[in-house]
Legacy VTK file of the C-alpha trace (Angstrom):
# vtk DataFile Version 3.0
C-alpha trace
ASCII
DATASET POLYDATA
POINTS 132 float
0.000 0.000 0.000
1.067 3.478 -0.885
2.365 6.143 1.723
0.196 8.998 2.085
1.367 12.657 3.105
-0.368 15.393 3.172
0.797 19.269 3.959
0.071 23.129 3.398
1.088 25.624 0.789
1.158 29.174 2.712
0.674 31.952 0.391
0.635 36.114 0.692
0.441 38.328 -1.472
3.335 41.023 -1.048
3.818 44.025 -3.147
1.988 42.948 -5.827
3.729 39.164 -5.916
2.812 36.196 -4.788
4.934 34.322 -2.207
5.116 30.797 -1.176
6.267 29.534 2.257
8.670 26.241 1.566
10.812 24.196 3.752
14.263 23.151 3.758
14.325 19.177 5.057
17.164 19.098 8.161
19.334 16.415 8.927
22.293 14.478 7.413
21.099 13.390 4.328
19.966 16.978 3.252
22.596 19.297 5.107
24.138 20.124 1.332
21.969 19.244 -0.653
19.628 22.424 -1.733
18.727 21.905 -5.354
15.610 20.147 -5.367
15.462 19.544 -1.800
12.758 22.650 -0.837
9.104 21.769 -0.351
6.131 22.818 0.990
5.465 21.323 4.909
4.229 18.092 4.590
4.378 14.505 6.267
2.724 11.074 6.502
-0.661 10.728 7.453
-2.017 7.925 9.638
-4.486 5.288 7.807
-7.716 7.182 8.702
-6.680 10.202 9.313
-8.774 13.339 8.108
-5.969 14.572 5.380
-6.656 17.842 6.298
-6.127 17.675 10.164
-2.829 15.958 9.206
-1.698 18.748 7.075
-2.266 20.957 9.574
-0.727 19.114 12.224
2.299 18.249 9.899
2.491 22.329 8.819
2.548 23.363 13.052
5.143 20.628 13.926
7.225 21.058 10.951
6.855 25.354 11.185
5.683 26.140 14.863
3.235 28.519 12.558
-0.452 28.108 12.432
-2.596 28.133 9.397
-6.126 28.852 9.404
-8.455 28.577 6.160
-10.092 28.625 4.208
-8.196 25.818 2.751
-7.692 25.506 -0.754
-7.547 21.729 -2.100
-5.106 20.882 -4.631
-4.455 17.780 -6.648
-3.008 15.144 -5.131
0.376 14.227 -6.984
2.150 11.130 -7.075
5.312 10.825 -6.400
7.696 8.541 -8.827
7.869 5.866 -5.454
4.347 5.656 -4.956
3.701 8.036 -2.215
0.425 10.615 -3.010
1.014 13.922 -1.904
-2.636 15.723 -0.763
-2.127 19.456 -0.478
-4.292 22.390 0.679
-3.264 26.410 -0.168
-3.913 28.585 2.418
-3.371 31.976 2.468
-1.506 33.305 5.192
1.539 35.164 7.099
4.332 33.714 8.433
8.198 34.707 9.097
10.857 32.345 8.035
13.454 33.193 10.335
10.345 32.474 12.971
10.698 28.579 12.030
10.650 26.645 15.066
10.547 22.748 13.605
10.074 19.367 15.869
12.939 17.399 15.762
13.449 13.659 14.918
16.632 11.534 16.298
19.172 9.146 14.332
21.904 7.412 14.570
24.867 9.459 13.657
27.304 8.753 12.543
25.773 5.450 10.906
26.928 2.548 13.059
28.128 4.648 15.548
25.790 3.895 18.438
25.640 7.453 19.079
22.129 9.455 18.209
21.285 13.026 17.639
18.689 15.099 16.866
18.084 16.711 13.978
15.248 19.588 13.126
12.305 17.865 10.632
12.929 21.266 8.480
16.179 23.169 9.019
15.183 26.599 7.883
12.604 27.974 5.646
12.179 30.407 3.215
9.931 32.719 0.720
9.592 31.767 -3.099
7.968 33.903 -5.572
7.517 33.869 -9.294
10.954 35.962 -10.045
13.145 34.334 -7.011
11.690 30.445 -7.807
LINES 1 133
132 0 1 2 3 4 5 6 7 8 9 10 11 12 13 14 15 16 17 18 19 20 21 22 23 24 25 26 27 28 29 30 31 32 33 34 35 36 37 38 39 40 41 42 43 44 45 46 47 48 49 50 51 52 53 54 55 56 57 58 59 60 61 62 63 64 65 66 67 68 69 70 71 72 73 74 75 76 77 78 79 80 81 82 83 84 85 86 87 88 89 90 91 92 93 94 95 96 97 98 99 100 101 102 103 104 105 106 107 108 109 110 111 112 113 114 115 116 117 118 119 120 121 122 123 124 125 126 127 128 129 130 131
């Protein structure tokens, strides 16, 4: 059975552009790695969970911000593994230097006995149309 995920695009408008709120993924495996690696706030979703109330929950623990709707459903996307992304816009304002992200732990070095813990998103940050 497929993975499910589900998160929040956080717009504004700002000066007459439109802005996007994305996230950079922390730990190991991304610390340099930026091409690609940006996305909106998003995680799995239990089996039965209202999509929704997951996004949201994923977007707070992921951004320590709160989004309230109306909430804007967007088409699910499926990923090249399987997974189906379910996304809502909403528009809203939030500070990325504000970013206060739960944090997950891992071995680290591999096979080193030793864990740490690492942010779920390192640091976030504002896309528009002319930035990307």
């Amino acid at each position: 059975m497929a993975k499910t995920s589900a998160g929040l695009l956080l717009f504004r408008q700002r000066g007459g552009e439109l802005e996007v709120l994305l996230v950079h993924p922390g730990g190991p495996f991304w610390a340099r790695k930026n091409d690609g690696a940006w996305s909106i706030p998003k995680g799995e979703v239990d089996p039965g969970e209202d999509l929704l109330h997951g996004a949201r929950r994923e977007f707070a623990e992921e951004t320590g911000f709160r989004a309230e709707g109306p909430f804007i459903p967007l088409t699910p996307l499926r990923q090249p593994g399987g997974k189906v992304i379910h996304a809502w816009a909403v528009e809203g304002d939030a500070e990325p230097a504000r970013l206060r992200s739960n944090v997950f732990s891992l071995e680290w070095p591999p096979k080193s006995g030793r864990r740490q813990e690492f942010p779920e998103a390192d640091r976030a940050g504002l896309a528009d149309q002319e930035r990307g």
